[in-house]
Every structure is written in C-alpha cells, then in structure tokens.
C-alpha positions as CSV (number, residue, x, y, z in Angstrom):
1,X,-21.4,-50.1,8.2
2,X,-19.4,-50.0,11.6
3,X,-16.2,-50.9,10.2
4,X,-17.0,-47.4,8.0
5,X,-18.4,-45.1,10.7
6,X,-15.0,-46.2,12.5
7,X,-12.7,-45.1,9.5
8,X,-14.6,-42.3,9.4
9,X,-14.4,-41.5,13.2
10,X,-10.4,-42.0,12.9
11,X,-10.1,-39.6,9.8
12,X,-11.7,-36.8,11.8
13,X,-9.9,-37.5,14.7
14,X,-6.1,-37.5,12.4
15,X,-7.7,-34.1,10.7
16,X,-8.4,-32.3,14.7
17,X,-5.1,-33.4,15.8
18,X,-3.3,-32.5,12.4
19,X,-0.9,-29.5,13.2
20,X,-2.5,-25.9,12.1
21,X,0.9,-24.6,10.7
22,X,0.7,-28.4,8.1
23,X,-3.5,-26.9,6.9
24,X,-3.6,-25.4,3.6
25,X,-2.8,-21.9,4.0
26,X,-6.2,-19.4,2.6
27,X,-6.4,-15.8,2.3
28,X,-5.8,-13.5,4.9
29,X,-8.7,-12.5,7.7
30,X,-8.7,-8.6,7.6
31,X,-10.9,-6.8,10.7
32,X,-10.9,-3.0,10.9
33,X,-10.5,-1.3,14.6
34,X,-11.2,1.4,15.6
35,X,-9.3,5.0,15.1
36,X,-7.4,6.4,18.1
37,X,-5.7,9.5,19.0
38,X,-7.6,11.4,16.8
39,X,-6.7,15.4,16.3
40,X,-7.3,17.7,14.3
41,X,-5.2,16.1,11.3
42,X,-3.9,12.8,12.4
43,X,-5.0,9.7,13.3
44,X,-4.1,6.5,13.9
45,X,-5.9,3.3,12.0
46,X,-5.9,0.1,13.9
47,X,-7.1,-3.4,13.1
48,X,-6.3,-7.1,13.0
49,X,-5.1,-9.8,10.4
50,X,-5.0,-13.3,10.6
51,X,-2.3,-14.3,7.8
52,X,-4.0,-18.1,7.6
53,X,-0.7,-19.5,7.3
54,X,0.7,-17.2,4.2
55,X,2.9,-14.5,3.9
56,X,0.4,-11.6,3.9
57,X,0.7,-8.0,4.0
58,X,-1.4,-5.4,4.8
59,X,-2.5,-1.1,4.2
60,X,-5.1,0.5,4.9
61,X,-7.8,2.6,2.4
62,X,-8.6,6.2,4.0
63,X,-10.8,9.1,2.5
64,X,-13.8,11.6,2.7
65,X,-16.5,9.1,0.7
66,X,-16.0,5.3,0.9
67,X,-14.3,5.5,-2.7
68,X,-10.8,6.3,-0.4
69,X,-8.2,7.3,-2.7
70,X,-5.4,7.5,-0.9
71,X,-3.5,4.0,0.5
72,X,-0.9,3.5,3.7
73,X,2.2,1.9,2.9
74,X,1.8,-1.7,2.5
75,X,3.6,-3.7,5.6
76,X,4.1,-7.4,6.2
77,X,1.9,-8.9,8.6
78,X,4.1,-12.6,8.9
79,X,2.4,-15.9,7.9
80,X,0.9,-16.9,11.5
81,X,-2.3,-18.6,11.7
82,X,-3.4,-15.8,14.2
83,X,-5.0,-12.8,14.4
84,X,-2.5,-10.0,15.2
85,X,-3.0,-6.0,15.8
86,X,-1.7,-3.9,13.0
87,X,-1.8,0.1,13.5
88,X,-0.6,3.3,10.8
89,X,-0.6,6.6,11.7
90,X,-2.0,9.0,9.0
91,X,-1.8,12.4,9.1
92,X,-2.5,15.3,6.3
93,X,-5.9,15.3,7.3
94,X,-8.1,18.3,7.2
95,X,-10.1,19.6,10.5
96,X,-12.9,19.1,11.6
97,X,-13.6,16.7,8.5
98,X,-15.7,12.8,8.4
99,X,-13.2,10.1,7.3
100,X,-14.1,6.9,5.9
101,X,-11.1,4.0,6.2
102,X,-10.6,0.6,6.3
103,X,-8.0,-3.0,6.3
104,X,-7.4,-4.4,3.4
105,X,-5.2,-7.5,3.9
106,X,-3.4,-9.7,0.7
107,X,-1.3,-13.0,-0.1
108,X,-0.8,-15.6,-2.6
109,X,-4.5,-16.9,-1.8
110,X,-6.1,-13.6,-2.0
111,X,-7.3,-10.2,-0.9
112,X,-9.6,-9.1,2.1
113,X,-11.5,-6.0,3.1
114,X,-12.2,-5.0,6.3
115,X,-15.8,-3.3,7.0
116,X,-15.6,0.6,6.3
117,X,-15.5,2.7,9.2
118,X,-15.7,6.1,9.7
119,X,-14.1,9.0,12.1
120,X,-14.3,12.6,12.1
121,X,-11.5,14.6,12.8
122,X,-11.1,17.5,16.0
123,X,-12.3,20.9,14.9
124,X,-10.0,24.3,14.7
125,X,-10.5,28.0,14.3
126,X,-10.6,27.7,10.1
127,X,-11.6,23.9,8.5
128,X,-12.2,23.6,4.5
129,X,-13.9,21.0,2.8
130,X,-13.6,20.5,-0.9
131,X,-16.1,18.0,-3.4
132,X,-16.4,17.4,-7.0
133,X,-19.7,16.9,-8.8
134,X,-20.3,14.8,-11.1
135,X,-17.4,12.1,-9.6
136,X,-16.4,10.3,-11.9
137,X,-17.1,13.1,-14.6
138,X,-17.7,11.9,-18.1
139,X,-14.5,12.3,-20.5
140,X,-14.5,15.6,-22.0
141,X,-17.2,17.1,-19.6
142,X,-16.7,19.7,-17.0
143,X,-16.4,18.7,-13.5
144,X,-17.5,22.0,-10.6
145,X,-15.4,21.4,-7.3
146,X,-16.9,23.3,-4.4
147,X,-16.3,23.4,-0.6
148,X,-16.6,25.7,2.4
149,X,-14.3,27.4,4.3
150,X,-15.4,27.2,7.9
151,X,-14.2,28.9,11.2
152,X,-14.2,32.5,12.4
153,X,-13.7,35.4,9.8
154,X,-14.4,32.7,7.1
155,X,-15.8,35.2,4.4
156,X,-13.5,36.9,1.8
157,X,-10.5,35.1,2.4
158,X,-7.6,33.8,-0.3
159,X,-7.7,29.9,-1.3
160,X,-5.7,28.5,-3.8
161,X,-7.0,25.1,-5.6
162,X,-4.4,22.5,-6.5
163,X,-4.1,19.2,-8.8
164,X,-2.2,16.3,-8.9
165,X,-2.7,14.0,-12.1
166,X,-2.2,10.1,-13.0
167,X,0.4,9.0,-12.9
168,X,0.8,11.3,-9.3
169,X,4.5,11.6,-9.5
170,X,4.9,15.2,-10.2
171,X,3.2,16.6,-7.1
172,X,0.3,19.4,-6.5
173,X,0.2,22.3,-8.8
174,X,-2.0,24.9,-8.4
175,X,-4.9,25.3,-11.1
176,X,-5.8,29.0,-12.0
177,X,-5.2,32.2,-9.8
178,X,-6.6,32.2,-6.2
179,X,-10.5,32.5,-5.7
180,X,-11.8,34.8,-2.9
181,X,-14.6,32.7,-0.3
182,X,-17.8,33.9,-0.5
183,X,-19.7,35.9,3.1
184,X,-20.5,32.7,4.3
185,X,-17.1,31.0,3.3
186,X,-18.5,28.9,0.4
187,X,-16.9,28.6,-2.8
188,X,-16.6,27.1,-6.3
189,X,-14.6,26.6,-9.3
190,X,-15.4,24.5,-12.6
191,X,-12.9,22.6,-15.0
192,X,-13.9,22.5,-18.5
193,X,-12.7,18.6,-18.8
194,X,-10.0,16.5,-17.0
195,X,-7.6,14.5,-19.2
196,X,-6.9,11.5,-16.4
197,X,-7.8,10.5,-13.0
198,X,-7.1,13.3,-10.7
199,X,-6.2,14.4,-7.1
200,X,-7.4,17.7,-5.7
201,X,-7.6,19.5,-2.3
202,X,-7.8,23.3,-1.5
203,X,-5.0,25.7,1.1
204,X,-5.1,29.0,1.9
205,X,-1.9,30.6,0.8
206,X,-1.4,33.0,3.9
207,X,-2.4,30.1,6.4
208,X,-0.2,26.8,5.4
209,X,-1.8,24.9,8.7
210,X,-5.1,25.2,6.7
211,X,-5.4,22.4,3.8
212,X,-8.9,20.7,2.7
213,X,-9.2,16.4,2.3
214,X,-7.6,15.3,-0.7
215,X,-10.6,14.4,-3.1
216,X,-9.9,12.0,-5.6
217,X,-12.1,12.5,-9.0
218,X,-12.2,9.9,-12.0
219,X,-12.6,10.5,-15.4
220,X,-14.6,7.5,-17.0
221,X,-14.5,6.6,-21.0
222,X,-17.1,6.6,-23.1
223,X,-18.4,2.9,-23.9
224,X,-20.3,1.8,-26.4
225,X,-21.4,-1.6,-27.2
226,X,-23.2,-3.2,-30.1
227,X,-24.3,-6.9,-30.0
228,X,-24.7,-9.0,-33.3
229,X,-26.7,-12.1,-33.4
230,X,-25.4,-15.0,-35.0
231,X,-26.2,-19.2,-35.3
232,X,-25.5,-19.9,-31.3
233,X,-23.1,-17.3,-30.7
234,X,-23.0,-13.4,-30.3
235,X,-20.6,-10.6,-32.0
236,X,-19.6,-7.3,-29.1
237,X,-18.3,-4.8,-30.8
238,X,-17.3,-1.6,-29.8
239,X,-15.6,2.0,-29.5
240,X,-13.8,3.5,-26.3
241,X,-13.2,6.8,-25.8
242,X,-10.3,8.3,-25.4
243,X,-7.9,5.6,-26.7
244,X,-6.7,3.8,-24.0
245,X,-5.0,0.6,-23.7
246,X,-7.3,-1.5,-20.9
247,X,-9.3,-4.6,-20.5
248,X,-13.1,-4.4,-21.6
249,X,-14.9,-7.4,-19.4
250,X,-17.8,-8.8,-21.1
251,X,-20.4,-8.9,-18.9
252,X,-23.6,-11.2,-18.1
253,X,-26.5,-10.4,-15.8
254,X,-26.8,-13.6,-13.3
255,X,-28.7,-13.8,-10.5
256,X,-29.0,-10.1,-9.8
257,X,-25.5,-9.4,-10.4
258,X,-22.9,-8.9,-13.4
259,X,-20.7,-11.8,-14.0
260,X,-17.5,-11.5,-16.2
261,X,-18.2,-14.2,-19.2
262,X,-15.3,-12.9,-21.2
263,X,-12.5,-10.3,-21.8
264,X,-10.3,-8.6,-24.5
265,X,-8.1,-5.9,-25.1
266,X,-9.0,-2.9,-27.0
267,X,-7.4,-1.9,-30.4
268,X,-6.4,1.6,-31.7
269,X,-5.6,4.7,-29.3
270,X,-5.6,8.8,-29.5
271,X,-9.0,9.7,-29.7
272,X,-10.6,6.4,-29.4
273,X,-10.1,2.5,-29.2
274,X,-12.3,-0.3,-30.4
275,X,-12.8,-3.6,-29.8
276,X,-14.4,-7.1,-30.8
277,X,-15.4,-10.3,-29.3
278,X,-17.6,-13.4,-31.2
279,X,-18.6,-15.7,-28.4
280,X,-20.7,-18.5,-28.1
281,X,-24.2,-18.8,-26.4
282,X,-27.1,-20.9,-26.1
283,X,-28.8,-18.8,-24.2
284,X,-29.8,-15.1,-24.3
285,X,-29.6,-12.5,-21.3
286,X,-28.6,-9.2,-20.7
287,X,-25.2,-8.2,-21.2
288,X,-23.0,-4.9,-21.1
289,X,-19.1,-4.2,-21.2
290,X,-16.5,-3.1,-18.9
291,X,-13.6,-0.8,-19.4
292,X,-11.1,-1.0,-16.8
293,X,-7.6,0.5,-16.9
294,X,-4.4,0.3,-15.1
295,X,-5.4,3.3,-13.2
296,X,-5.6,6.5,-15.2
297,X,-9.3,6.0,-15.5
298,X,-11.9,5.3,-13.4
299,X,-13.8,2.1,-14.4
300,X,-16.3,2.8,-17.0
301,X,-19.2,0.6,-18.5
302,X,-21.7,0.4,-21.7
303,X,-25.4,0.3,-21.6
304,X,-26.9,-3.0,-21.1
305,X,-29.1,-4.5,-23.9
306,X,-31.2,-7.8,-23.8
307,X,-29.8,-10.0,-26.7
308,X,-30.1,-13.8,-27.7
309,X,-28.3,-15.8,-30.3
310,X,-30.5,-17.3,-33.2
C-alpha cells in the first residue's frame, strides 16, 4: 500500500509540474463583456477567450431577439492557454433600439458561447423598429412585419420596406411601393409567403440617417413523420416540404431532452422531398424528426408520436 500511495503521489506531482503549453489542447473558453461606447448606432462588443492551447478564432452574434442573425467577422484569437480581451465594433444599428449579442469562440476541439447580453442603443429625434410575426413563418404562409416610427412629427411620414434573401449576396431591395406611418407612427405590411430565409429592416427614403434593426425571419418546412412497427426495429418515413436537400435528425426523447439517434438525407426536390430510415430498437419512446438545412431554412421539426417496436 505505501509503495502505491507513493507512485501515486509522484504521478500527480510529474502531472502539476508538466508544462501547460505540452496539456492536451480543449475547446476554447468564450466570456462575453460588456458593450462600450455605445451611440446611437454603433457599438463596440468586448469579451475574452482562452484558446486552451489551439488555434481558435472568434465573432461575435448581435441582434434585436436572442436569435441574432447577423455575425462579426471571424478573427484569430492565437493558441495561448490564456484568457485574452477581444473587441469589434459594430455599427448599422438603429436608435434608440435593445440589442442582444454575444462571443462565440471555435477550434479543432470545438465551439463556445458566451452568455447573451443585452444593450440598448442612444436615442434620436426619429428611431424605427421593425418585427415579424409569426418568426419562423410556416412555408407558404403569410408573415405581417410591423414596427413604429418613433420621434417628433412621427405620423404620416414615407417608409420604404426592404429584403434581402438566402443566399444574401444580392443586397436589399425594396418590397412594394412606400407605406405612409400611421398618427401615432405605427405601421404594417404583410407578405403573402416567403420562398427562403430572409433579412428585412425598414428606411425612410427622405431621411437616409433613419434605418430600423435588421430582422431576420425563417421560413420552416413542413415535416411529417410516420413511424412503422416492426420485429425489434422501427420504419420513419416521411415528406418535406418544399424539396430541399438537408439532413433530417432522427430524434429520441431522453431524459427531458431530444437526443439525435440517427440521421439521413432526404430524396426528391421541387415541391417536396421524402425520406426513410428502418432502425433498430428494443425499446419504445417518443420520437420526432429534424429538418435542418445549410441555411436557407430555418430548422424545422415533425410532431412527436409515442411508438415501440413489437
């Protein structure tokens, strides 16, 4: 026994004294600061990341709801075993407007995110919020986007609403012919359906300096999912809508939470996609699938049905 407790003793002592730089590198620490130098439509972000001894980089996730929507450029943070301050200044902001932001931090080991944090932008004479309802809209359903002008002489004044679509590379046009704000400055403006994952915001054509948050809406497929039993196994099937070409997660309810069991790749496109998956189980549960795409639909899943195999 004391010839072991003193191997034992020596190996922790080797593993205290072993250089931090020779340690297996892990993923990257990611803490998010506070904002400074806030106006009325910049900021800047601040944080910290601790590489953990990989080559990490680092952006930061900043929008009006904590679904973001609009990234920082990505920049190297090194491979130190430190925690370092990292900053980006943002700007395009709208006045007078809450913000939600945080780090996200990423290497070879994996991803971090930092907490959420919030700031609220300076106020100025005229300020215009914009939201979508429902977010994400169904495919094929209408989607209302509605905001407020706010300010002095808010009431019967030009806006123009604009769109930028998946894949975002050919810029804001503008959708429709200028609306006219209400007496109070409200206003609203619905979409019949949206084909992809969209970006919107609202201006005021006579007043450039005036520009609402960029509100990103998704547009989620239709999922359904059938579940055949069989001798110790069970049969998904299924049909997405539109077509798409994705990854449908089979999912199992564990614990409280959904756990991926199983994936596979839908067949078909145009107006819909289907898919198929035998797999084998002992047990029954609750399951449901998971449509996700490479970004020109928001994340979509089925219904979940109870279901064992026989």
């Amino acid at each position: 026994m004391l010839r072991r407790a003193s191997w034992t003793l020596a190996a922790m002592t080797l593993w205290l004294l072993w250089p931090a730089g020779a340690q297996a590198a892990t993923k990257p620490a990611a803490t998010t600061g506070g904002a400074a130098n806030v106006a009325q439509t910049t900021a800047t972000l601040t944080g910290a990341v601790n590489p953990h001894g990989a080559a990490t980089t680092y952006f930061f996730q900043i929008g009006t709801t904590s679904v973001y929507g609009v990234n920082t450029a990505a920049t190297a943070a090194g491979s130190g075993t430190s925690a370092r301050h990292v900053a980006a200044a943002v700007g395009g902001l709208a006045p007078f407007t809450k913000y939600h932001y945080r780090l996200v931090a990423t290497n070879s080991k994996g991803l971090t995110k930092g907490h959420d944090r919030t700031f609220k932008t300076l106020r100025q004479p005229l300020g215009v919020s914009l939201a979508a309802s429902p977010n994400p809209v169904p495919f094929g359903r209408p989607v209302t986007l509605s905001g407020v002008l706010s300010g002095t002489h808010n009431g019967n004044r030009e806006i123009a609403i604009q769109i930028n679509s998946f894949p975002y590379t050919t810029g804001f046009v503008q959708v429709g012919n200028p609306l006219l704000t209400l007496g109070n400055g409200a206003f609203s403006f619905t979409l019949p359906a949206l084909g992809f994952n969209s970006q919107f915001r609202v201006l005021m054509p006579n007043q450039p300096g005036v520009t609402s948050p960029i509100v990103a809406v998704g547009v989620a497929p239709r999922v359904t999912m059938y579940v055949r039993r069989l001798r110790r196994a069970l049969r998904f099937t299924g049909t997405v809508r539109p077509g798409l070409i994705g990854v449908v997660f089979i999912q199992k309810r564990r614990h409280g939470a959904w756990a991926n069991i199983a994936r596979t790749a839908p067949r078909g496109g145009g107006r819909r996609s289907t898919y198929r998956r035998r797999m084998r189980q002992t047990r029954g549960g609750r399951y449901r699938v998971v449509v996700v795409t490479s970004g020109q639909y928001a994340p979509a899943a089925s219904r979940s049905v109870r279901a064992r195999p026989r």
